[in-house]
FIDOKOL-611595 format. One line per 4 residues: number of its first residue (from 1); for each residue x, y, z of C-alpha. Coordinates in Angstrom, 1 decimal. Example, Ala and Ser with C-alpha at 12.3 -4.5 7.8 and 13.67 -1.06 7.14 Angstrom:
// residues 2
1) 12.3 -4.5 7.8 ~ 13.7 -1.1 7.1
//
This chain:
// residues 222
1) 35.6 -0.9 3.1 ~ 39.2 -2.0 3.1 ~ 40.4 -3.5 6.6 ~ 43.5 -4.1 8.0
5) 44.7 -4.8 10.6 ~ 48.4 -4.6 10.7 ~ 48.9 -1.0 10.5 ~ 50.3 0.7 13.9
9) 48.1 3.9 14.5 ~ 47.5 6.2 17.7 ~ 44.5 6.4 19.6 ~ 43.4 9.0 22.2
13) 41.2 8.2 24.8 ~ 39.4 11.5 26.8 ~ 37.8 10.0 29.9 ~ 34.4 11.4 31.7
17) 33.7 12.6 35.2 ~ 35.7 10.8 38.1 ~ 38.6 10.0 35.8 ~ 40.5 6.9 34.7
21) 40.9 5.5 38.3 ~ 41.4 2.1 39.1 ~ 39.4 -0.7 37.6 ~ 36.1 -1.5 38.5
25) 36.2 2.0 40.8 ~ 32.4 3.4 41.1 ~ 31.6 5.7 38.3 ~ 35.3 5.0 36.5
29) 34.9 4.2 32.8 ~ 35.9 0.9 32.4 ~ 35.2 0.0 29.2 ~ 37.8 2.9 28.4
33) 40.9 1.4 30.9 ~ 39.8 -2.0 29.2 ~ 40.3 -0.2 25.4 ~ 43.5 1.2 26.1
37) 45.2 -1.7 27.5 ~ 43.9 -4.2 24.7 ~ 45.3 -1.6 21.9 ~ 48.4 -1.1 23.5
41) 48.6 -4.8 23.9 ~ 48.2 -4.8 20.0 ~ 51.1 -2.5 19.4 ~ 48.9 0.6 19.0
45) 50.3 4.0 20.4 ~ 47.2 4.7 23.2 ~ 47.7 8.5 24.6 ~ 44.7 8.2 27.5
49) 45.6 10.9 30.3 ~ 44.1 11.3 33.9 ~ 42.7 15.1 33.5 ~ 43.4 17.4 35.7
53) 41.3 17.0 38.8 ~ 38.9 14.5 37.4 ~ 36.4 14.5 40.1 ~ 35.9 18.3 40.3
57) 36.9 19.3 36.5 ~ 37.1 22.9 35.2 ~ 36.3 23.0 31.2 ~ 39.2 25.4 30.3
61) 42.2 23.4 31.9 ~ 40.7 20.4 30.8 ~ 40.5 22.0 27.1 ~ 43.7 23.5 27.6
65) 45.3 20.0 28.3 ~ 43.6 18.2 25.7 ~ 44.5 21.1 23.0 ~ 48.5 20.3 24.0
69) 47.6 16.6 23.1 ~ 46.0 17.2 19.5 ~ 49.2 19.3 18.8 ~ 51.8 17.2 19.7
73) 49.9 14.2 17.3 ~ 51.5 12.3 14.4 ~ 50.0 12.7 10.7 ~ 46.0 12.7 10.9
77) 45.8 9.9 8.9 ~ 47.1 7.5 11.3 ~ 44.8 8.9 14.4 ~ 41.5 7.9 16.0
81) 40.1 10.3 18.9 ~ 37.4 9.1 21.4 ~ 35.9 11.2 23.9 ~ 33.3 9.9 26.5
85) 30.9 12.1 28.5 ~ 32.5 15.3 29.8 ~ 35.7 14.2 27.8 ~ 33.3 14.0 25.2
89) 32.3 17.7 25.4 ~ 35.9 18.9 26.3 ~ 36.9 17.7 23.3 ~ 34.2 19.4 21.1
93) 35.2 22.4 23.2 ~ 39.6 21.5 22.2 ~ 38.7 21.3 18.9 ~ 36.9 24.3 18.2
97) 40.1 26.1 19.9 ~ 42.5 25.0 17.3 ~ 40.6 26.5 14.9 ~ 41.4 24.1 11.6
101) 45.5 24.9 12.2 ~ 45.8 21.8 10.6 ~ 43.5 18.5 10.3 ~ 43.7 16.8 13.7
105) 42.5 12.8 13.3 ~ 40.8 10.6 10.7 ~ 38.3 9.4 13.3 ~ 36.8 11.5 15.9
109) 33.9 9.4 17.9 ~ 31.8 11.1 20.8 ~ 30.4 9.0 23.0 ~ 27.8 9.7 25.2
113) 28.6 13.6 25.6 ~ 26.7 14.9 28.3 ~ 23.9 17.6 27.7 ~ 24.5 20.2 29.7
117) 22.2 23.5 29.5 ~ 23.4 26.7 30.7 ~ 23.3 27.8 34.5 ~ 22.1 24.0 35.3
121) 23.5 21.0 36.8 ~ 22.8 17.4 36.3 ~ 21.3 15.5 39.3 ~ 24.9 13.6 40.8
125) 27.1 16.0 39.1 ~ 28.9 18.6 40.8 ~ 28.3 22.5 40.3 ~ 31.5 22.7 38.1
129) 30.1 20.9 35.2 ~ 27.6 23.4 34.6 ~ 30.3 25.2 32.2 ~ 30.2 21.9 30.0
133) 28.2 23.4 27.8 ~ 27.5 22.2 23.8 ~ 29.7 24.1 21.8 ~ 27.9 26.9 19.5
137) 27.1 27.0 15.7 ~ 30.5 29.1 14.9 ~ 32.9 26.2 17.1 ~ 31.1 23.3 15.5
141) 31.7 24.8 12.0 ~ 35.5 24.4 13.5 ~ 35.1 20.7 14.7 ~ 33.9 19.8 11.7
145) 37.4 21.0 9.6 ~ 39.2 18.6 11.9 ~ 39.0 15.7 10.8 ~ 41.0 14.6 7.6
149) 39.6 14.4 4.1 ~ 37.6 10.6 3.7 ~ 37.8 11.0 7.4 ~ 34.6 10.9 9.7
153) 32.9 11.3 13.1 ~ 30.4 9.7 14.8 ~ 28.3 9.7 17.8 ~ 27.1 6.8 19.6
157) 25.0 7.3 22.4 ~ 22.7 5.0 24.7 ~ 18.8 5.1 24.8 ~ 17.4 6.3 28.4
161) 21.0 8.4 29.2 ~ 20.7 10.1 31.9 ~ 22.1 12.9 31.5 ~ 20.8 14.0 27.9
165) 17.7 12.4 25.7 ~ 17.6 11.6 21.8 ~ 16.6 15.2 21.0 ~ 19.6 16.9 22.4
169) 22.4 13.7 21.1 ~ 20.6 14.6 17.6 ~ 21.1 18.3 17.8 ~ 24.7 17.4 19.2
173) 25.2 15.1 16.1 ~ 23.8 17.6 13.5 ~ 25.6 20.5 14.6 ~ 29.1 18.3 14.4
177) 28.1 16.7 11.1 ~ 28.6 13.6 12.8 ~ 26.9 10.2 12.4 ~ 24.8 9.6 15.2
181) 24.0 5.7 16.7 ~ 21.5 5.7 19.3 ~ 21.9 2.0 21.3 ~ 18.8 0.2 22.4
185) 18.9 0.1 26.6 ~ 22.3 1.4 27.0 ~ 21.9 4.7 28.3 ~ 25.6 6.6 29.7
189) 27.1 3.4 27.9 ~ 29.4 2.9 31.4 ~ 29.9 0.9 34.1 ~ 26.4 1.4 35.6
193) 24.8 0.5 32.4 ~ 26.6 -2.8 32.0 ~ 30.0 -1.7 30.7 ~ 32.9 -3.9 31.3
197) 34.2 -4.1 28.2 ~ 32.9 -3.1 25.1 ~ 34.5 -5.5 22.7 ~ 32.5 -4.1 19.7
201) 34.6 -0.7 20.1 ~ 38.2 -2.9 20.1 ~ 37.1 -4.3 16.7 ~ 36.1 -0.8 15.3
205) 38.9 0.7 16.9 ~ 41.2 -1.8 14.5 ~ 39.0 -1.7 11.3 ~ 37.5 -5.2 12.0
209) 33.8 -4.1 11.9 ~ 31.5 -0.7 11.3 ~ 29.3 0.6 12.9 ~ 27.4 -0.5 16.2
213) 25.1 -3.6 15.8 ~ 21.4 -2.8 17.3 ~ 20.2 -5.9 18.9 ~ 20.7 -8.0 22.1
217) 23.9 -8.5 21.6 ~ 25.6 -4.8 21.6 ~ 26.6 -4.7 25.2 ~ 29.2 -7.4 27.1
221) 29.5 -8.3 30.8 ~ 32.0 -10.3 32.7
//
């Protein structure tokens, strides 16, 4: 695989419940507000919005935002999307609107997309999530046309999640056509789990490694 890493490309970032906040905030993702200021840092274009009302968030206006986003991108070639948790599922849910109008990123990664059934909540979550459902057959067949030819998506999730097991991430992963990376111990891959940065997803982020390594030494802590 050819790596470089001098080309200039644009990343969006699509945060979970409780929003971008401030650093080190309970529940915020950090390893997200830690990946957006290292690649702007590196001269990267980084498009990582606060959603509309993070801590109680409606599906549609978060799709709706996140669908005015993926039009306004540059060429698809020179994008990488990542969604975590309910950003994660919003933007299974954005893509599926858009309906293959035109290819939308070379790299689309879902991490940790919450499993939501119909009509129930997740322990800790509030009742609004319960419409953060997975997308059906006929809107994955649309998420799958959005990423560019020799593009890809993957999935990396965390063993133990709470908030979906193996089973459903694998059903997620099949439907997309996405390649799925379950991590040893890491369940919601966040701040609870040990996330501070994740200086693996910097490197992939900028062609400098692959895909996730499996042992020990997958997860960093200040």
């Amino acid at each position: 695989m050819a790596i470089s890493t001098e080309k200039k490309r644009t990343y969006v970032l699509l945060h979970g419940l409780g929003g971008k906040g401030k650093p080190n905030d309970d529940g915020v993702d950090t390893w997200l507000n830690d990946l957006a200021a290292e690649l702007i840092a590196a001269g990267h274009t980084v498009i990582y919005p606060n959603l509309v009302r993070p801590k109680n968030p409606n599906l549609q206006k978060w799709v709706a935002d996140i669908v005015n986003i993926l039009k306004g991108l540059p060429h698809w070639k020179d994008v990488t999307i990542i969604g975590f948790s309910l950003g994660a599922v919003a933007l299974m849910h954005a893509l599926a609107r858009l309906r293959s109008q035109s290819f939308v990123a070379d790299r689309i990664i879902f991490v940790s997309p919450c499993y939501i059934s119909p009509g129930m909540v997740p322990g800790g979550m509030p009742p609004c999530v319960r419409d953060f459902i997975p997308p059906s057959k006929a809107q994955a067949g649309w998420i799958r046309t959005a990423v560019g030819g020799g593009g890809k998506t993957w999935m990396i999730c965390g063993e133990n999640d709470f908030y979906g097991g193996e089973d459903h991430f694998a059903a997620f992963a099949e439907r997309l056509g996405a390649e799925l990376y379950i991590l040893d111990g890491a369940r919601h891959v966040s701040l609870g789990s040990g996330y501070g940065p994740w200086r693996w997803m910097k490197a992939f982020c900028e062609y400098l490694t692959y895909v996730p390594p499996q042992g020990k030494d997958w997860r960093e802590r200040d």
